[in-house]
Each structure stands twice: as C-alpha cells, then as structure tokens.
C-alpha positions as CSV (number, residue, x, y, z in Angstrom):
1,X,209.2,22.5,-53.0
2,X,209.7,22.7,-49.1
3,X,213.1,20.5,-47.5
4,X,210.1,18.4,-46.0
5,X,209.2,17.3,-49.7
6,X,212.5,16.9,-50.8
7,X,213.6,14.7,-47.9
8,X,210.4,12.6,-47.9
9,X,209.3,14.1,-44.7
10,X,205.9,13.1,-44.1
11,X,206.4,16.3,-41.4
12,X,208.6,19.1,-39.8
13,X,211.1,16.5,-37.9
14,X,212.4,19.7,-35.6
15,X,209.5,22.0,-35.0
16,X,209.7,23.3,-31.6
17,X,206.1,23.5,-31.6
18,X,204.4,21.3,-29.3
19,X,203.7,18.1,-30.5
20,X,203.3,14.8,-28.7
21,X,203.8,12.1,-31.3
22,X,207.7,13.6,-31.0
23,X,208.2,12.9,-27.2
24,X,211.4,11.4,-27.2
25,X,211.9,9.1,-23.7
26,X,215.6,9.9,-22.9
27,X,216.7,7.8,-19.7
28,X,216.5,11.0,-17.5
29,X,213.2,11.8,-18.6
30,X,211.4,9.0,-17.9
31,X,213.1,8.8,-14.1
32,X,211.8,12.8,-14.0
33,X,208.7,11.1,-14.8
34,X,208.7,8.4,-12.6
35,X,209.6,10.3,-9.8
36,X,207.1,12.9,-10.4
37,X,204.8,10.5,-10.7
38,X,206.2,8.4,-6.9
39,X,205.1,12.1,-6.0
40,X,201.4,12.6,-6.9
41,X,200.6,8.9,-6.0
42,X,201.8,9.3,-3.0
43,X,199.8,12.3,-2.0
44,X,203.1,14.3,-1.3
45,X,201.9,17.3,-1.7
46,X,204.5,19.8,-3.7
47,X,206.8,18.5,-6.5
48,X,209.4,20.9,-8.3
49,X,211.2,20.0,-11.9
50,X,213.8,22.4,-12.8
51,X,215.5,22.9,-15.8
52,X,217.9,25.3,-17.9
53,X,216.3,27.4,-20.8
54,X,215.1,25.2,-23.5
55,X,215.6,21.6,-21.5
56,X,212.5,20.2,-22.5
57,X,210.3,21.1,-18.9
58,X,207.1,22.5,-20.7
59,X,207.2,18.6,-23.2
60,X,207.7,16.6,-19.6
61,X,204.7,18.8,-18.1
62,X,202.3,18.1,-21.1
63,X,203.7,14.4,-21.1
64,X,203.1,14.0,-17.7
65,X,199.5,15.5,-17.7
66,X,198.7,12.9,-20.4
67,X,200.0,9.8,-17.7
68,X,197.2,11.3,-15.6
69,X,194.4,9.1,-16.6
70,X,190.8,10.7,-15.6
71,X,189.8,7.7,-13.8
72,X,192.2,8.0,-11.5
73,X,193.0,11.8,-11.3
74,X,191.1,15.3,-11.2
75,X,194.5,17.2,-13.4
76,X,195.5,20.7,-14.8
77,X,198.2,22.3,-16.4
78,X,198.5,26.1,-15.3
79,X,200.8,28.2,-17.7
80,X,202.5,31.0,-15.9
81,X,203.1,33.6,-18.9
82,X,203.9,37.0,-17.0
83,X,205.3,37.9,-13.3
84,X,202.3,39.9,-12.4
85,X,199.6,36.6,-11.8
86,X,198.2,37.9,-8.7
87,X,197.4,35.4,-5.7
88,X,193.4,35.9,-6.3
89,X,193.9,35.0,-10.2
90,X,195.6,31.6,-9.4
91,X,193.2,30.8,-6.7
92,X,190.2,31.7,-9.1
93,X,191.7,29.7,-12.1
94,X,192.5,27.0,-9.8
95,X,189.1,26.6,-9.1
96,X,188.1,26.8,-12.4
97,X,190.3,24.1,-13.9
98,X,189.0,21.7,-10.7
99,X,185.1,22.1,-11.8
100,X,184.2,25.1,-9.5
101,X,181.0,27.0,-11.0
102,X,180.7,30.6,-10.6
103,X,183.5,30.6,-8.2
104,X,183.1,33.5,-5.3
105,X,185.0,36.6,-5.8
106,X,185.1,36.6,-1.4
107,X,188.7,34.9,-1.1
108,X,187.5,33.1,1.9
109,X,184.3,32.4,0.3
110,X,186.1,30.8,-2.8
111,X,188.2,28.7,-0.8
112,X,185.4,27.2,1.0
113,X,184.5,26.0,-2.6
114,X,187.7,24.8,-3.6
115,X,187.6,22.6,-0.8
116,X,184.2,21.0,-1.2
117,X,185.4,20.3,-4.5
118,X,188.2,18.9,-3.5
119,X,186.5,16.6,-1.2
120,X,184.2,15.5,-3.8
121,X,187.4,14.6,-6.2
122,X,188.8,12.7,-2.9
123,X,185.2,11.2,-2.6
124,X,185.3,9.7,-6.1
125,X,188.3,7.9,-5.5
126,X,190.9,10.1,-7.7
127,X,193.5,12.8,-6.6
128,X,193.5,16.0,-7.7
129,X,196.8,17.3,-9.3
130,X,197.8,20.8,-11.1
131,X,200.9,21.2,-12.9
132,X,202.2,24.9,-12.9
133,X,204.7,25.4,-15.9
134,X,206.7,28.6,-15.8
135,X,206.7,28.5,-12.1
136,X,209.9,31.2,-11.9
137,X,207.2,33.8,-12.8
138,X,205.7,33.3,-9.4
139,X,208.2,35.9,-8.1
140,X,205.9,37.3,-5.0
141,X,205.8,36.2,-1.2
142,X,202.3,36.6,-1.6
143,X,202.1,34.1,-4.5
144,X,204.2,31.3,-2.3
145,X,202.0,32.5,0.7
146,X,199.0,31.4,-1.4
147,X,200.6,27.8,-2.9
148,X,200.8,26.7,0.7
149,X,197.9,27.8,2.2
150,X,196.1,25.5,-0.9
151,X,198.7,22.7,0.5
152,X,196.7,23.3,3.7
153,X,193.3,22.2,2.3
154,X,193.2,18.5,3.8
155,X,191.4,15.8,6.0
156,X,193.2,13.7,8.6
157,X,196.5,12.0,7.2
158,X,195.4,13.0,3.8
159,X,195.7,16.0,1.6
160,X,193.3,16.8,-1.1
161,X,196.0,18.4,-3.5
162,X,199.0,17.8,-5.1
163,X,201.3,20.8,-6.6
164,X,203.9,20.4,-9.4
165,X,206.3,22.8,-10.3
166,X,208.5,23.2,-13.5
167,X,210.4,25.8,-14.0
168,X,213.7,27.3,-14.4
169,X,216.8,27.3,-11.7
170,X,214.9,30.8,-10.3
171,X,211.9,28.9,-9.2
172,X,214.3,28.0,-6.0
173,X,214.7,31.7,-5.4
174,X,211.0,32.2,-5.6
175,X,210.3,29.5,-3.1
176,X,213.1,31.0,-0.4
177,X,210.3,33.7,-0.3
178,X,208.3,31.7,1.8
179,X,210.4,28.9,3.6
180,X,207.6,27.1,5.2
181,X,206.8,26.2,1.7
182,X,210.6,25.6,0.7
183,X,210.4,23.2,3.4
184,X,207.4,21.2,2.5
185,X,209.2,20.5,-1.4
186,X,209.2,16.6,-1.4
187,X,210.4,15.7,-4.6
188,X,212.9,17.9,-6.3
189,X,214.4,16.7,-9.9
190,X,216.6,18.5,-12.2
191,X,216.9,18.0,-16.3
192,X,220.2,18.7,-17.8
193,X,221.4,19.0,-20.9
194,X,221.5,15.9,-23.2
195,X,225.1,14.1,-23.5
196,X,226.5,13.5,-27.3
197,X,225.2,9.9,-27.2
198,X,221.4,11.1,-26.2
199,X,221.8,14.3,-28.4
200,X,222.2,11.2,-31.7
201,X,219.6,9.1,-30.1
202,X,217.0,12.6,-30.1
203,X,217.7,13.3,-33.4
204,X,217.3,10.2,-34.7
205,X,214.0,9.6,-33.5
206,X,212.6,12.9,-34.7
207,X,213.9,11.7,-37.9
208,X,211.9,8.5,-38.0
209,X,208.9,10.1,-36.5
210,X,209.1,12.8,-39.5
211,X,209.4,9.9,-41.8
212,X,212.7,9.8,-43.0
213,X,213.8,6.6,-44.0
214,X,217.6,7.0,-43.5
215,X,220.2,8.6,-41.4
216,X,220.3,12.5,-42.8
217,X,223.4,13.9,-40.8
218,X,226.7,12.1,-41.7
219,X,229.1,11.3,-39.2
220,X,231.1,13.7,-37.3
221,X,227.7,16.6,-38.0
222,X,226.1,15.1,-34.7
223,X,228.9,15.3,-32.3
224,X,229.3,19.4,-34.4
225,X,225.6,20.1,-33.9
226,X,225.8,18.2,-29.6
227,X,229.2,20.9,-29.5
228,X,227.4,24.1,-30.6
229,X,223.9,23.6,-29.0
230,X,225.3,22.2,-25.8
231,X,222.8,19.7,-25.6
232,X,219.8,21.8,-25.2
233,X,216.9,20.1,-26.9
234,X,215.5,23.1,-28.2
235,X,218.2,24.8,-29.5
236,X,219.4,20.8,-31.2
237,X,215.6,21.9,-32.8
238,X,216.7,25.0,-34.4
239,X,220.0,24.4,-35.5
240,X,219.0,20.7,-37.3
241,X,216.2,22.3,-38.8
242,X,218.5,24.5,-40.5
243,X,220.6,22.1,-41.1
244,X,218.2,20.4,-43.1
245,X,217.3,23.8,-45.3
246,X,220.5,24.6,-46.0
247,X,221.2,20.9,-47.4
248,X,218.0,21.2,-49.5
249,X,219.4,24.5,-50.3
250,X,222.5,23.4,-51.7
251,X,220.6,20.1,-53.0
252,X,223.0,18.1,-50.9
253,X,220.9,14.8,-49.7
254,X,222.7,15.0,-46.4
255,X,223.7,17.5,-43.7
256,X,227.9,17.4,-43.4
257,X,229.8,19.4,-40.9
258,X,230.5,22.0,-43.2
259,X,227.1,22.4,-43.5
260,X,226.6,22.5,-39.7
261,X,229.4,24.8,-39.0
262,X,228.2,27.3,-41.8
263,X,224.9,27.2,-39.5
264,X,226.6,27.8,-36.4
265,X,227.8,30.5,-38.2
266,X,224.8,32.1,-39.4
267,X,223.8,32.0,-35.4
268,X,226.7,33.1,-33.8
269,X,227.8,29.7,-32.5
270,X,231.9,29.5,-33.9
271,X,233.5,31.5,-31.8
272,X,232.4,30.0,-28.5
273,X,230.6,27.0,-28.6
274,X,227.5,26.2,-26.4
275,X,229.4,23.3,-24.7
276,X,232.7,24.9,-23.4
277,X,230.1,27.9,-22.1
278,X,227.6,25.6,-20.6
279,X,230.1,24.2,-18.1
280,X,230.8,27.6,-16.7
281,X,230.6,29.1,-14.0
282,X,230.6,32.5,-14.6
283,X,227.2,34.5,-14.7
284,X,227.7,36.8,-17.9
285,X,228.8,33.5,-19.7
286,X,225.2,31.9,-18.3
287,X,223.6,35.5,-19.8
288,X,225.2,35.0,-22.8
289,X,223.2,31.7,-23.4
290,X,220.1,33.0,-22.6
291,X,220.4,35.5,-25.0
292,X,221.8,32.9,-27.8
293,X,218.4,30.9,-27.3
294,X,216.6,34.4,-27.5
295,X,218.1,34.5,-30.7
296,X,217.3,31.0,-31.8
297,X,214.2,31.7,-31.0
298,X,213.7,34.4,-32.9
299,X,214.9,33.7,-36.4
300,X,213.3,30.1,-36.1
C-alpha cells in the first residue's frame, strides 16, 4: 500500500511534476498574471517575471500560455535548458514554433520569413507571443543582441511580437549585457516567497485537489513546515510529501510537528531554518539555499 491509498488520495497531492489541475491562484500570482497579461495585450513588447529558485515561475509560464486563447493569439513557450543556446538556434526555433516551414539557414534570409509570418499572425487579427522560461541561461551579449533585434520586426505604431521572460534574479544581469534592450523592459514583476497564511492556503488546496477529505497536518505542523521551507512552493512540495510518508510510515492519520521536524531533519533543515536564511543578505547564506533545493531535489 502507497501513503496515496492510505490517505484516500485519489493522487500525489505534492508532486512537483507539472500538473495543471494543481495551480493554486495565490493573490500575487494572479496580479503576476494580470500584469503580464496588461503586457501582451497591449503590444508592449518585452515582459520579464523573476523569481527565487523554486517560486513557482515555470507553473505561471505554463498557466499563462494556457490564458492565451488561439483565437486571439499566435503563443509559445521556449524552455531554455543549457547556457550555450546560440543566437541562430533561438531565431530558428522561434520560427518554428510561429509556423515557419523549412525556415532558411541564411540569418537574413530567415528573418525575412519570420516577418512575413508575423504579418500574417497580425493579418488574422491575433498577436503573436513567446514565453521564454529559464531566461538566466541567456548569458551572451549576442543572445540579448538577438531578443531585440526580433523586438525590431514591426509596422507603423505596432509591433508584431511580444517577448516574456521568466527567470531567476540573474536574468537582470543578462539583460545589462545589452542596455538598449534593458531599456525597452516594460513590465517587470517579481514572485516571492509565500507568507505562513498563503503557505496553509497552498497546502490546503493541493489537499483537496488530491482528494483528501480532511485537514492532514495538525496545527502548529504548517506554521513548522512555512519555517523550514521558507515559503518556497517547491520545497513546501518536498517536505509535505514527506511529511505525508513518514505519517503513513508510522500509521499516524496525521502529520504533527514532530513529524515535520524529524523531516527537517532528514534534509538538513534544524539547524538553520529556511526562513531566518531567506531574509539574508549575505551571499554564501543565498548559496546555501540553492544548494538545500539541490538537495530537495534530489532525494524527491
């Protein structure tokens, strides 16, 4: 028997695997949402979301590429999974995801076909919009050099495409590299990590989208599980889901704060928790969570 059997779960309630029926609306995402939306209606031409490791800017991508409706909008979502994407690889797959056939290997060539394409997205009446998740990979002049020149490709008091970035606090650096492009950045939002409040709401709702028909976590585990994780959605993921073993483990039918803090334990967590650190200032403290998420990762 599996803890999603003996719970009732008709599910995993804290996958971190992708999975849209777990979207969970928090008040800041759906103002990130809004906002990035204000942007591609608008026609404003580059957009940047930037979050902290584990924040939730990959879900808010795919959510928003599903508020794209095809009748209205030409959309992608670009994946950047390694810092060596070259500029002719993004124009090509650019291209691609927009409907160009055979697209030129000639760089000048394959522009010219990018922008017939885009005129024929403009001509149907929809606007054509990529999301580029990961966007701190794109850690080249070159690579900025290319994201403006395709902000270029307009007609008079209208451009044909709309950019959207997500990425991590570095996507700023990568963006200095090319300050004409900084400059042209005209909706900028920033996720942070959920409060206690939020951090109960979250795992409530994965609860009931699982299937669970009562509260699993007894008080006083929520506000233990908010202080270790620091409010990082992913990491609230990992550390409920084991939560949630360990009590079927022990055939407990809830998760108590002993069984949170032996958790913690098992991770690492005890000694400093997540919250104190995330309030800091100091950069080895800031490595230090990277390389507890690493870890979560890892053993999830």
């Amino acid at each position: 028997m599996s803890y999603t059997e003996y719970f009732g779960f008709e599910r995993e309630p804290f996958s971190n695997a992708p999975d849209a029926r777990f979207y969970f609306n928090s008040e800041q995402h759906r103002q990130s949402l809004q906002r990035l939306m204000y942007a591609v209606d608008s026609n404003k031409g580059l957009a940047v979301l930037i979050g902290g490791i584990g924040s939730g800017k990959t879900t808010l991508a795919r959510r928003m590429l599903d508020c794209l409706p095809d009748d209205r909008y030409e959309s992608s979502l670009l994946v950047m999974v390694h810092s060596g994407i070259t500029p002719e690889w993004i124009l090509t797959r650019i291209a691609m995801q927009f409907g160009v056939e055979a697209p030129a290997s000639d760089r000048l060539a394959l522009l010219k076909q990018l922008y017939d394409r885009l005129l024929q997205i403009e001509e149907s009446g929809r606007r054509a919009v990529v999301l580029i998740d990961e966007a701190q990979m794109l850690q080249t002049r070159e690579l900025m050099e290319e994201f403006r020149g395709l902000l270029n490709l307009e007609i008079p008091s209208k451009k044909l495409l709309n950019i959207v970035f997500f990425g991590l606090p570095e996507v700023e650096d990568c963006l200095r590299l090319d300050e004409p492009l900084a400059q042209r950045v005209a909706v900028k939002v920033q996720l942070h990590s959920f409060t206690v409040e939020t951090t109960s709401s979250y795992i409530k709702h994965r609860l009931k989208i699982a299937g669970a028909e009562r509260n699993l976590f007894v008080e006083g585990a929520i506000p233990a599980i908010h202080r270790f994780t620091g409010g990082v959605p992913r990491m609230i993921n990992t550390i409920c889901d084991n939560c949630l073993f360990e009590s079927f483990v022990r055939k407990q039918d809830r998760v108590d704060v002993s069984i949170v803090n032996s958790v913690a334990g098992d991770f690492g967590l005890l000694k400093e928790p997540l919250a104190d650190l995330s309030q800091s200032e100091n950069h080895s403290d800031l490595e230090e969570i990277e390389t507890l998420l690493d870890s979560l990762e890892d053993r999830s």
